[in-house]
C-alpha positions as CSV (number, residue, x, y, z in Angstrom):
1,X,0.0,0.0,0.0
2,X,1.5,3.4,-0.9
3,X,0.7,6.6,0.5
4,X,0.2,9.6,-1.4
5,X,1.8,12.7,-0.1
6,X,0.5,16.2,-0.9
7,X,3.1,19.0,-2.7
8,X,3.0,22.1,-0.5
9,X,4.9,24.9,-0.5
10,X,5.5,25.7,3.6
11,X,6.8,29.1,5.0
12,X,9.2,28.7,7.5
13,X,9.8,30.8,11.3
14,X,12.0,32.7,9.3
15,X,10.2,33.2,6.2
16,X,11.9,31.6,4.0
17,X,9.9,29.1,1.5
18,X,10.5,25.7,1.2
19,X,8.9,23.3,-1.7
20,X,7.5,19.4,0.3
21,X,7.1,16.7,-2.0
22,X,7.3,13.1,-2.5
23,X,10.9,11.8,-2.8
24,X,11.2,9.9,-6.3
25,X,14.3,7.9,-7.6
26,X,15.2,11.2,-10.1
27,X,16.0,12.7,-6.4
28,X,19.3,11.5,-6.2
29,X,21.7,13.6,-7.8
30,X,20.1,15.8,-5.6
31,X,20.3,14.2,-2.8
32,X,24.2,13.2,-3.4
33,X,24.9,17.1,-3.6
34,X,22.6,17.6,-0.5
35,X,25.1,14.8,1.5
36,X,28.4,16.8,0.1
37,X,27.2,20.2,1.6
38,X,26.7,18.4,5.1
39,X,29.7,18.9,7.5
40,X,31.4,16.2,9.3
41,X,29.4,16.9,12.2
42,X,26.2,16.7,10.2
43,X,27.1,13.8,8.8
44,X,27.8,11.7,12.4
45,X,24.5,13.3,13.8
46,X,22.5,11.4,10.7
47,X,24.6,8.3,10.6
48,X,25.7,7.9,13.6
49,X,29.1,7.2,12.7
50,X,31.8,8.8,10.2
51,X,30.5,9.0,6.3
52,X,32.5,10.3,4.3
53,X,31.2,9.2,1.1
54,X,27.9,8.3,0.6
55,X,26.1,4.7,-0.3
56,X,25.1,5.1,-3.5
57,X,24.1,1.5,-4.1
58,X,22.1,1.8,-0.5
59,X,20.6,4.9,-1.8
60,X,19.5,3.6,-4.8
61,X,18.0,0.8,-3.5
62,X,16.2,2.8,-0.5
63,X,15.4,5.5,-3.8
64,X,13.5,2.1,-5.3
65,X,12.0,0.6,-2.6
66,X,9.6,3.5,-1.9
67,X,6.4,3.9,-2.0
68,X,6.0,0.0,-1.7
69,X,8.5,-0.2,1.4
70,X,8.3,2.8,3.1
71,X,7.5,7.3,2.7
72,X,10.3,9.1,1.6
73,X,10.5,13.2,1.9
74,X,11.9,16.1,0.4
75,X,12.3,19.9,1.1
76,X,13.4,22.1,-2.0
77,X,14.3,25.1,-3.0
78,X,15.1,26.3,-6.6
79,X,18.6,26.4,-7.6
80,X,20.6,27.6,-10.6
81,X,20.7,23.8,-11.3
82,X,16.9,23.7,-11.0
83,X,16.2,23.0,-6.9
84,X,18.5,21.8,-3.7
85,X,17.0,19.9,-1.2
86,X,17.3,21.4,1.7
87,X,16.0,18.6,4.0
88,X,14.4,15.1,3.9
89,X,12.5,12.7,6.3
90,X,12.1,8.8,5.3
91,X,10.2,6.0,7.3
92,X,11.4,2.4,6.2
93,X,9.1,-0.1,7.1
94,X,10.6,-2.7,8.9
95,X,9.9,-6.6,9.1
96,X,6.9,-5.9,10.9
97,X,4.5,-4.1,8.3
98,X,2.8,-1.9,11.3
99,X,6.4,-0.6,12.4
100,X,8.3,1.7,10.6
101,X,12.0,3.1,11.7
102,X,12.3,7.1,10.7
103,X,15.4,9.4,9.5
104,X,15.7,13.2,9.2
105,X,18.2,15.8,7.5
106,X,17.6,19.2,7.4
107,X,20.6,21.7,6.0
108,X,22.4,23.4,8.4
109,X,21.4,26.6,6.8
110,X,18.0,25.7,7.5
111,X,18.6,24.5,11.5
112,X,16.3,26.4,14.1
113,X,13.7,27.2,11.2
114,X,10.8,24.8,11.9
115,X,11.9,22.6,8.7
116,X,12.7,19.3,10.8
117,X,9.2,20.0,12.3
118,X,7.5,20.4,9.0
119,X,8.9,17.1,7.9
120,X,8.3,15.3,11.1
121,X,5.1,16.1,11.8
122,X,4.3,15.2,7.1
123,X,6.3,12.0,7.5
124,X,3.8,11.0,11.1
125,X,0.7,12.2,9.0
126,X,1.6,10.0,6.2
127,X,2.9,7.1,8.2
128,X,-0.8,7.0,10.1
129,X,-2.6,7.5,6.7
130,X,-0.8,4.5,5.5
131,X,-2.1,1.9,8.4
132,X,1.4,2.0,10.0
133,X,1.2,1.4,14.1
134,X,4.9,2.4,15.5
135,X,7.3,4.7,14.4
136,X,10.9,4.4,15.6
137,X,14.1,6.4,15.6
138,X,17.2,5.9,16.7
139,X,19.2,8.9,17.9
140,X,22.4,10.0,19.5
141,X,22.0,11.0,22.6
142,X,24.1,14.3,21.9
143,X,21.7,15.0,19.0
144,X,19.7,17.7,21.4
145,X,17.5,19.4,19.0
146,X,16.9,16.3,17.3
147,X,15.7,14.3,20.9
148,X,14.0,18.0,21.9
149,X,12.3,17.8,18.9
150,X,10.8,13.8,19.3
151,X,9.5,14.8,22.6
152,X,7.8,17.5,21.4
153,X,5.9,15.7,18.8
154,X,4.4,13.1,21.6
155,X,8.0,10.3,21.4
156,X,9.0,8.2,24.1
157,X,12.7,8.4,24.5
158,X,14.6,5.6,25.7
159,X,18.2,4.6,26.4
160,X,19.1,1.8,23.7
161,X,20.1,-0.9,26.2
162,X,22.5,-2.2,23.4
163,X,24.3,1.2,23.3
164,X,23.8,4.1,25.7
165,X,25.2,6.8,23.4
166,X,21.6,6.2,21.5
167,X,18.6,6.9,22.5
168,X,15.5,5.4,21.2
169,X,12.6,7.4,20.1
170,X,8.9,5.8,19.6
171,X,5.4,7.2,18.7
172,X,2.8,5.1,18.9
173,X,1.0,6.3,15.7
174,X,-2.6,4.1,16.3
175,X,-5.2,4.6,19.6
């Protein structure tokens, strides 16, 4: 079952306009020159480890598998090259078909502007339109604003009893 997400422009706190979409498997050049403006430290917040270069074959295949298996995200803004995505939000549903595990990038330029928010709360919407029960997200424990944000939005947080440097966020999604 796929879940259809609605375009929408969105103004941020700041004012600046950002274009939410579907992400579609045409996204990844785009989303290759998204990974190259993050900094190091952007890059161990998302992945939760050093990345230096990107997955390509993991992207593509992550790229393929939605809608069927999972909603994927995108925030744009045009670009001399046509847009830039300036964040993204995916939910990847897992081996049970009612849970599905979450991930969020949002451009440093764009931190502290409500983007993350806009995403999260698009990616939740969609994830309940689409039957799922549990969404679940696996953070750093130092990712502040990202854990700030989960409790916001109605997350339990957790320590990960496999690794207490994560924390693990869950929303149940369902009654």
């Amino acid at each position: 079952m796929s879940t259809s997400i609605p375009e929408s422009d969105i103004t941020l706190r700041d004012g600046r306009t950002v274009h939410v979409r579907a992400m579609h498997p045409t996204d990844e050049s785009e989303i290759l020159q998204a990974f190259e403006r993050m900094n190091e430290g952007a890059r161990y917040m998302r992945f939760m480890r050093v990345v230096r270069e990107p997955n390509v074959e993991r992207l593509r295949k992550t790229l393929a598998a939605f809608p069927e298996h999972g909603i994927g995200l995108v925030a744009t803004i045009p670009a001399a090259d046509g847009v830039d995505i300036v964040g993204s939000a995916i939910a990847v549903i897992a081996s049970d078909p009612g849970h599905c595990e979450f991930a969020i990038s949002v451009d440093s330029a764009f931190g502290g502007a409500g983007l993350a928010t806009v995403l999260m709360k698009t990616l939740i919407d969609a994830s309940r339109s689409r039957g799922l029960k549990v969404m679940e997200g696996f953070v750093l424990a130092e990712n502040q604003s990202m854990l700030r944000l989960a409790k916001r939005l109605g997350f339990s947080i957790v320590p990960d009893p496999e690794d207490q440097a994560v924390r693990i966020c869950r929303l149940q999604l369902v009654g």
